[in-house]
N, C-alpha and C positions, 0 to 999 in steps of 0.2 A: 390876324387874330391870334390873340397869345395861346399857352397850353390850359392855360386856367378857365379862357372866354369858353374854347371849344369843348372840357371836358363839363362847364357847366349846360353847354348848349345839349350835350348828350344827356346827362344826368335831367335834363326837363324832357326829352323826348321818350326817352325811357320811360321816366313818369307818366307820360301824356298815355301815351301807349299801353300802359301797366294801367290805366284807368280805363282806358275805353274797354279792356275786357271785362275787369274787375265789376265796372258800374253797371252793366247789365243783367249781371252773376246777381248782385244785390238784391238787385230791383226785382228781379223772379223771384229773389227769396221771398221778399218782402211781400211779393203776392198772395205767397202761397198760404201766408200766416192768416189763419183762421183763428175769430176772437171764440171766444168760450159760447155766445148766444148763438153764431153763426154755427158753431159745431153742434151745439146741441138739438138745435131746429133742424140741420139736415138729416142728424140721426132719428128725428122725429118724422122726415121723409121715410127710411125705411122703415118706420112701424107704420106708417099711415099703408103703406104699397102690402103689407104682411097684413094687414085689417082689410085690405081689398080683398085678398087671397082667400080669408076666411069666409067674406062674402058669399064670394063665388061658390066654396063648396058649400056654405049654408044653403044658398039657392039651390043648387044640383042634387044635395041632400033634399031640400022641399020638390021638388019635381021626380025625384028616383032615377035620376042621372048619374051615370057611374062617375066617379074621380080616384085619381093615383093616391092611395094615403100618405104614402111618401110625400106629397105635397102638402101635408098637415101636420106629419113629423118633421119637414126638411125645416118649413116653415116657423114651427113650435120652436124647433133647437136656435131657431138664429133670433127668434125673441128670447129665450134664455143667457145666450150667450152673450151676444149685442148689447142688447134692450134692460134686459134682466139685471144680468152680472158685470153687466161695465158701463150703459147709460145711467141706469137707476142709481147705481153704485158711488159714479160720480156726483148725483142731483144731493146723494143721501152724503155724500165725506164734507162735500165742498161749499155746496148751496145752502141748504136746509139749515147748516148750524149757524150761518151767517147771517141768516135770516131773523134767525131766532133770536140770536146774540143782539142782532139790531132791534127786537121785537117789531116787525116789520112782515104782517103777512102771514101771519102766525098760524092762522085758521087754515089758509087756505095749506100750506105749509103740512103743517100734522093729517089732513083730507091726503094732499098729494103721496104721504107716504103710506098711511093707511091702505092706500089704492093702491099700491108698489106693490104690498105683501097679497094682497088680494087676488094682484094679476098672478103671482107668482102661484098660488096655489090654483087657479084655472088651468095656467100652463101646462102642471103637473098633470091636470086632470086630462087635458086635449093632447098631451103624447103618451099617455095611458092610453088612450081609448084609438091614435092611431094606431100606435107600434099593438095593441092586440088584432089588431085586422080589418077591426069593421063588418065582421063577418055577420051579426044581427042587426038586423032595421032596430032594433032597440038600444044599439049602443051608438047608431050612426045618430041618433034621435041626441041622445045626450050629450055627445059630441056638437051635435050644434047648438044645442041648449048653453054650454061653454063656452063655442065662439062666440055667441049672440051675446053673451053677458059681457065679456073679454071686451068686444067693441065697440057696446056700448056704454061701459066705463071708460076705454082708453082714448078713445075719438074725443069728449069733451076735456080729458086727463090733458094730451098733447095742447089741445086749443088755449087752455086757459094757462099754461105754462109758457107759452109763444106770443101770447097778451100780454100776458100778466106777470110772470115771476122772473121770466127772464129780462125785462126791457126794465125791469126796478133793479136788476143788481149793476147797475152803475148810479144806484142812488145810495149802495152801502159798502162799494170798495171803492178805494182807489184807483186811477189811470193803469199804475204800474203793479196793481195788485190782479188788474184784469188782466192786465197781460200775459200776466206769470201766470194764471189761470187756465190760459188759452195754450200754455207752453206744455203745461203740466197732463192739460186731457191729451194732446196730442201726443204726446209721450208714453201716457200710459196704452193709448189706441196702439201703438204702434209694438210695446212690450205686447198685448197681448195677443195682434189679429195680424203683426209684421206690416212693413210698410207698407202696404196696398190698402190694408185697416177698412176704414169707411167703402171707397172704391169696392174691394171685394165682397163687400157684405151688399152693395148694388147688384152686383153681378149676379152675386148667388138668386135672392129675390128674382131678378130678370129672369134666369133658369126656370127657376117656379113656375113662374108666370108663363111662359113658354110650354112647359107644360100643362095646363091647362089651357092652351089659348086666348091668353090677356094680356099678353106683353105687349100690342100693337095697341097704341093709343088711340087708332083711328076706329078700334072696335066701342068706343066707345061716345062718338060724335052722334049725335041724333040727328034722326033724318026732318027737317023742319024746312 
């Protein structure tokens, strides 16, 4: 075999080899990319699981069961942060004017944000009335008067966004414009919550809920 046969037989094996790492590397990447509806829907998980939460101490509230306020402030802050200043944020930069632009959904559209600013001022009102203590049956009262409003505007808010407004925006971007979409939320997720982002805002939630004992899914099976 000449010097030429042999250093080409190296230079393919090199290759072969430089692939079988490489190709795997990819392919996890490639997993891991999360489209724009995908990300938005599971941040609509942790509001759904933080609407539980409120639940629970509306209930506790109606019985005269104590609960930790801190799990209504911890709670409150990670709908602000999350929810508030970075889900809503993105619906309102990126979606809503696209929408618009397309006159597509319009109604439902200007409703969805209307109800943004709304939630945003209950928020205010449900870590006011944690962070002061709770210390009177009258302010525990208006406290859930606010979560009670809070979820049931936002329980139909998430559903009809998860129907409806997100499964239409591939009727008004392109392939490679949704993609760039999906590039750009995760990026901002990650400037703002570090890389663990989504993940840690699970976690925290999970805490919560641990706190009040409702993290175990089985507490909620019915005996039938």
């Amino acid at each position: 075999m000449s010097d030429h046969q042999q250093m080409n037989r190296r230079q393919l094996f090199s290759w072969v080899a430089g692939a079988v790492i490489v190709a795997p590397t990819l392919y996890a990447a490639e997993e891991e990319d999360v489209t724009p509806a995908e990300d938005l829907m599971r941040e609509h998980g942790v509001l759904k699981r933080v609407l539980l939460i409120y639940d629970e101490v509306r209930d506790r509230i109606a019985r005269k069961t104590p609960f930790p306020p801190e799990a209504v402030s911890s709670s409150a802050t990670i709908i602000r942060s999350f929810i508030e200043q970075y889900h809503e944020k993105l619906e309102e930069d990126h979606l809503f004017p696209r929408f618009r632009k397309h006159n597509k959904l319009v109604d439902l559209v200007n409703t969805l944000e209307a109800q943004h600013k709304a939630g945003r001022k209950l928020t205010d009102q449900i870590l006011a009335f944690a962070r002061g203590g709770l210390k009177a049956s009258t302010d525990k009262e208006k406290l859930s008067a606010a979560m009670h409003q809070f979820v049931r505007m936002y329980a139909p808010h998430e559903a009809r966004e998860d129907t409806v407004l997100f499964p239409a925006l591939h009727e008004i971007v392109s392939k490679n414009e949704y993609a760039a979409l999906g590039s750009d939320f995760e990026r901002k997720e990650q400037e703002l919550f570090g890389k663990d982002g989504f993940e840690g805002m699970v976690m925290k939630v999970g805490d919560i809920e641990k706190t009040l004992g409702i993290f175990d899914l089985n507490r909620f099976t019915p005996s039938v």
